[in-house]
LOTI-125258 format. One line per field, with one value per atom (N, C-alpha, C): residue number from 1; residue in one letter; atom name; x, y, z. Coordinates in steps of 0.02 Angstrom, whole numbers, plus 32768, in hexadecimal, padded with zeros to 4 digits. Each point is the difference from the previous one (the first is absolute). Layout:
N
resi: c(NUM,...)
resn: c(a,...)
name: c(CA,...)
xx: c(X,...)
yy: c(Y,...)
zz: c(Z,...)
//
This chain:
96
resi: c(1,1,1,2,2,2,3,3,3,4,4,4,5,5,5,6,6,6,7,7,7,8,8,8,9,9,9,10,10,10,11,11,11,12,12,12,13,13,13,14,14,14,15,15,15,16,16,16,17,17,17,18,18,18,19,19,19,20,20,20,21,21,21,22,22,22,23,23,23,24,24,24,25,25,25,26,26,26,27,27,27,28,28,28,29,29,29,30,30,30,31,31,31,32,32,32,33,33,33,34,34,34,35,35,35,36,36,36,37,37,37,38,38,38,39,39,39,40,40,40,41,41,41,42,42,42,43,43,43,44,44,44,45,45,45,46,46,46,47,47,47,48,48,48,49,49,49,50,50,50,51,51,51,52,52,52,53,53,53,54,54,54,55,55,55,56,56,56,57,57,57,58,58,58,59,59,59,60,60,60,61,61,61,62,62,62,63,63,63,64,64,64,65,65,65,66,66,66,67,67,67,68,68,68,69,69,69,70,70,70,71,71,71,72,72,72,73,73,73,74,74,74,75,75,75,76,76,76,77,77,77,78,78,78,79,79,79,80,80,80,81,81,81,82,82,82,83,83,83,84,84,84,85,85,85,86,86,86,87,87,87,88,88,88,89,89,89,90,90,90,91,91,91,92,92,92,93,93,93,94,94,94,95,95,95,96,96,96)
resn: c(x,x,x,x,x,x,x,x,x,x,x,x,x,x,x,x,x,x,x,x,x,x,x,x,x,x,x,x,x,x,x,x,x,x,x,x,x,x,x,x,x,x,x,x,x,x,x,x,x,x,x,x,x,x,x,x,x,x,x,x,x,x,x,x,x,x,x,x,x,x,x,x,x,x,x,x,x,x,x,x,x,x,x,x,x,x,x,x,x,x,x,x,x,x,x,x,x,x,x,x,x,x,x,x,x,x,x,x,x,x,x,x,x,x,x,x,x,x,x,x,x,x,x,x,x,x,x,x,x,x,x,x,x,x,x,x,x,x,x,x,x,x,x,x,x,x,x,x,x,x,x,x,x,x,x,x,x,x,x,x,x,x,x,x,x,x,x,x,x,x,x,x,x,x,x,x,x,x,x,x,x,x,x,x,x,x,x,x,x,x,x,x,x,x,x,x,x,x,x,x,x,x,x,x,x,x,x,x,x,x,x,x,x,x,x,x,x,x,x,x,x,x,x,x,x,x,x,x,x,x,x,x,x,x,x,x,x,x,x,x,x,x,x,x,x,x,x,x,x,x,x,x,x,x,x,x,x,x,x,x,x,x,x,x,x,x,x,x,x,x,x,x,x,x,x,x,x,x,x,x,x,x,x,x,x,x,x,x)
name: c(N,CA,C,N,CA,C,N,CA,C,N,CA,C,N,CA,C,N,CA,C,N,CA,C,N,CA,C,N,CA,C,N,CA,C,N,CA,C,N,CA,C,N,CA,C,N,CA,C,N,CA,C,N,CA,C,N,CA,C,N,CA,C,N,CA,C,N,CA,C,N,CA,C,N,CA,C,N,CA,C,N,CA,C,N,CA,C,N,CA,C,N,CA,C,N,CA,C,N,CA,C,N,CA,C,N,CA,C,N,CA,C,N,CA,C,N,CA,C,N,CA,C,N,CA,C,N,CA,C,N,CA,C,N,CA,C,N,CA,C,N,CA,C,N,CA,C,N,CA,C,N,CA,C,N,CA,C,N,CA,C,N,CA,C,N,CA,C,N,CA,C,N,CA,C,N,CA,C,N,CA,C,N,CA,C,N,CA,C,N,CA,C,N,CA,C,N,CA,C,N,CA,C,N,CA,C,N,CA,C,N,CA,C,N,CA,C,N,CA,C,N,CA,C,N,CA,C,N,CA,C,N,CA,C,N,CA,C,N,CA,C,N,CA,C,N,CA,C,N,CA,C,N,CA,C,N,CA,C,N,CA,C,N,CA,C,N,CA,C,N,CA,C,N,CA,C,N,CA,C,N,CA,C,N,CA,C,N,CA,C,N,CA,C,N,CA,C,N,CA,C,N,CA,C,N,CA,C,N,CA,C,N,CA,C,N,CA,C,N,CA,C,N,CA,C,N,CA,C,N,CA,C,N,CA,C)
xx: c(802A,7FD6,802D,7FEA,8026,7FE2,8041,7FFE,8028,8011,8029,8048,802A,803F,8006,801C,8014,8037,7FF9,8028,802B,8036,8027,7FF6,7FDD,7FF4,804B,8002,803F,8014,7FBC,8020,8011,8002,801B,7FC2,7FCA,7FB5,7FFC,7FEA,7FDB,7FC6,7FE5,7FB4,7FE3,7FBE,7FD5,7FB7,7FEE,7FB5,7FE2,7FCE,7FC0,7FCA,7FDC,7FC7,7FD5,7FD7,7FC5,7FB0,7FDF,7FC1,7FF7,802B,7FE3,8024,8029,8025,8041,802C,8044,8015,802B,8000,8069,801E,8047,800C,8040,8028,8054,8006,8049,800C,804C,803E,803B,801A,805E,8012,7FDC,8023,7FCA,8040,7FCE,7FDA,8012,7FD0,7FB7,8013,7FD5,7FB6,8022,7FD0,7FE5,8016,7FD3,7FD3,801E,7FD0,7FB8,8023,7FB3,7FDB,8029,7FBC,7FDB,801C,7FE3,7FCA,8007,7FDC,7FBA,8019,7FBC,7FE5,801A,7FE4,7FD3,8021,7FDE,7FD4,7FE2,7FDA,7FAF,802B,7FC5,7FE1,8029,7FF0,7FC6,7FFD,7FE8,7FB9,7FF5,7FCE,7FF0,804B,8009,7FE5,8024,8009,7FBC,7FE0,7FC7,8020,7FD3,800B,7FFF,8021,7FE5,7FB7,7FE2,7FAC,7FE1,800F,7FE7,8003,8027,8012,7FDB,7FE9,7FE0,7FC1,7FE7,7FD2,7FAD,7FD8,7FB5,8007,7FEB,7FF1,7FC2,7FD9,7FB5,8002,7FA9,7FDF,7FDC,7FF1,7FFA,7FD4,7FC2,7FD9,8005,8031,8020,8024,8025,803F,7FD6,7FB6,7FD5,7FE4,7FD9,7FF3,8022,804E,801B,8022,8007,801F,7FAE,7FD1,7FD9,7FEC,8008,800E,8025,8030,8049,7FF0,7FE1,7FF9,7FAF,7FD4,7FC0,7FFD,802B,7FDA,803C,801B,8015,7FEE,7FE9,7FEF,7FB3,7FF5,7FB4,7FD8,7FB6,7FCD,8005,8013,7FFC,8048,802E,8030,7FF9,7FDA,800B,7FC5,7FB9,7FEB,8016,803E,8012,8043,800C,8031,7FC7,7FC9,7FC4,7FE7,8010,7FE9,8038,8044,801E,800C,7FFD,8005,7FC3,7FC5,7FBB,801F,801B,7FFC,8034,802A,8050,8020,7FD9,8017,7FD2,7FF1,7FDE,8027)
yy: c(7FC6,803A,803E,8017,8056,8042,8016,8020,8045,8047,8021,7FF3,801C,7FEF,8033,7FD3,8026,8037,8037,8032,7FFD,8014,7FED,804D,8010,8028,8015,8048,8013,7FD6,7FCB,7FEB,7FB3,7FF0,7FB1,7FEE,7FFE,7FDA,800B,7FCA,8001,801A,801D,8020,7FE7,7FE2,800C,802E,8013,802F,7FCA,7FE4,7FCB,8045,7FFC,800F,7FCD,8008,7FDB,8012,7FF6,8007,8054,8035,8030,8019,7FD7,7FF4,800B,8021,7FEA,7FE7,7FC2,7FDA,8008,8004,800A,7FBD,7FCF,7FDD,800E,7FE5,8018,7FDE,7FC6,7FE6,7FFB,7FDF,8027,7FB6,7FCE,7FF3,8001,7FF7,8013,7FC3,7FD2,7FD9,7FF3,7FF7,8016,8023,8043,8033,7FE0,7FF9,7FDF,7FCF,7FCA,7FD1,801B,8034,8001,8033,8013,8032,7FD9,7FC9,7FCC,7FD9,7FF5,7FEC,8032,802C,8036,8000,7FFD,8015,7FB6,7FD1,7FB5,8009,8020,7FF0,803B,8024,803D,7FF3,7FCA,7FE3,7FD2,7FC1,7FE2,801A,803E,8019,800D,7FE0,7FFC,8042,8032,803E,8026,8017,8031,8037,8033,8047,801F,8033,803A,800E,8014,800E,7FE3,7FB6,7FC3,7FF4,8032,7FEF,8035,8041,801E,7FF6,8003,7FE8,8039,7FF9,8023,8028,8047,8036,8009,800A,8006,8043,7FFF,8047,802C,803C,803B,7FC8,7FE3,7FE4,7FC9,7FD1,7FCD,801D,8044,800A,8017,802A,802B,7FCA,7FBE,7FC5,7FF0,7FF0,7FC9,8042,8041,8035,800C,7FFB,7FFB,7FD1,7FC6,7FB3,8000,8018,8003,8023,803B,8030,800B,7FDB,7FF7,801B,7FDE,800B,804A,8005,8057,8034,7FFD,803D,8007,805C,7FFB,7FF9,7FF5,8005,8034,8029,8036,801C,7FDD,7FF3,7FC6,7FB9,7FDF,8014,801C,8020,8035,8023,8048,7FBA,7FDD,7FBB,7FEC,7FEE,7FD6,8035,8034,8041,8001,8013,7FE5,7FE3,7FB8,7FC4,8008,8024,7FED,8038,8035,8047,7FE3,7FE8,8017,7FC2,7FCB,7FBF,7FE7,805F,7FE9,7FFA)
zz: c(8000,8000,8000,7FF1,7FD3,8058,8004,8032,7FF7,8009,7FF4,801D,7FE8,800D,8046,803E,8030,8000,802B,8007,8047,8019,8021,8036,803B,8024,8038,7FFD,8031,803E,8025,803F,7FE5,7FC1,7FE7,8000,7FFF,7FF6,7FA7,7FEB,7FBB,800A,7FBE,8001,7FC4,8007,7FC9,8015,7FBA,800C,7FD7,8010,7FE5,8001,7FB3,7FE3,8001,802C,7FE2,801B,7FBC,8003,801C,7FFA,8009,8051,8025,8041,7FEC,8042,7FFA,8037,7FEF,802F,7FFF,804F,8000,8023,7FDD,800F,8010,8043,7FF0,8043,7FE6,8014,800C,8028,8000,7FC3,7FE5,7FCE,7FC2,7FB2,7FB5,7FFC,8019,7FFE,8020,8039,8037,7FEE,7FF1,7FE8,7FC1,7FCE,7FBF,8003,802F,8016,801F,8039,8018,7FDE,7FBE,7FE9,7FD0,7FEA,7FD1,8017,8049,803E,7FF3,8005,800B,7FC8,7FCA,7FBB,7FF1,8010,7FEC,8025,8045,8030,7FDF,7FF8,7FE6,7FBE,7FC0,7FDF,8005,803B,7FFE,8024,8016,8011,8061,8008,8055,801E,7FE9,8011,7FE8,8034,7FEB,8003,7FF0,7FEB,8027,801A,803E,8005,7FCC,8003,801E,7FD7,8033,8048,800C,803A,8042,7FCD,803D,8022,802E,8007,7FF7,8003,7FD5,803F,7FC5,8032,7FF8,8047,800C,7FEC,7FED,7FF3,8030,7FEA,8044,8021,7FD4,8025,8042,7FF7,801E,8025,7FF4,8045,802F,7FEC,803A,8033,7FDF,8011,802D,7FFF,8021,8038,7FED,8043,802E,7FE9,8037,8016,7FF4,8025,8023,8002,8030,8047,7FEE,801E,8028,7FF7,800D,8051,802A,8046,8008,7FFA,8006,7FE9,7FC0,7FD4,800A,801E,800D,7FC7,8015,7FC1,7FCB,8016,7FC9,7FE3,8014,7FDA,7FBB,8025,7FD1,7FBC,801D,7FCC,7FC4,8020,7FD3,7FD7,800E,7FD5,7FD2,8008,7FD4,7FCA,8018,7FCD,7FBA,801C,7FEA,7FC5,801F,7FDA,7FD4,800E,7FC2,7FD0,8020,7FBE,7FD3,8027,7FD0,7FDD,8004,7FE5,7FC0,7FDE,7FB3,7FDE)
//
């Protein structure tokens, strides 16, 4: 597998920069081998579909509606009545 050619960094470590899928991914070893191997490692691994994507990886952000929901669930026996009403107002006007 085809990898860039390592570069030789001021403290004696090899470097590679891996492109992939839109990522940059940094390898780097105190030997040329070393380092090629494991970027071949990474590249075969991201190949075979191992490696998900950062996106994939974040997790779902709730909407106004759901964050008002679950902060006055939290907050139920502290927050007076007419706090949690001027939150329900809120949540009906502004989550068109």
């Amino acid at each position: 597998m085809k990898v860039p050619e390592p570069r030789k960094l001021s403290s004696g470590k090899w470097f590679i920069q891996l492109r992939l899928g839109g990522e940059s991914i940094p390898v780097s070893d105190y030997s040329k081998k070393e380092c090629i191997k494991q970027a071949q490692l990474i590249k075969a691994g991201y190949l075979a579909g191992k490696r998900q994507k950062a996106a994939e990886q974040e997790p779902e952000v709730p909407t106004l509606q759901q964050a008002v929901d679950n902060y006055i669930a939290k907050r139920a026996n502290t927050l007076s009545p007419s706090t949690i009403r001027g939150y329900r107002i809120i949540q009906r006007c502004r989550t068109r």
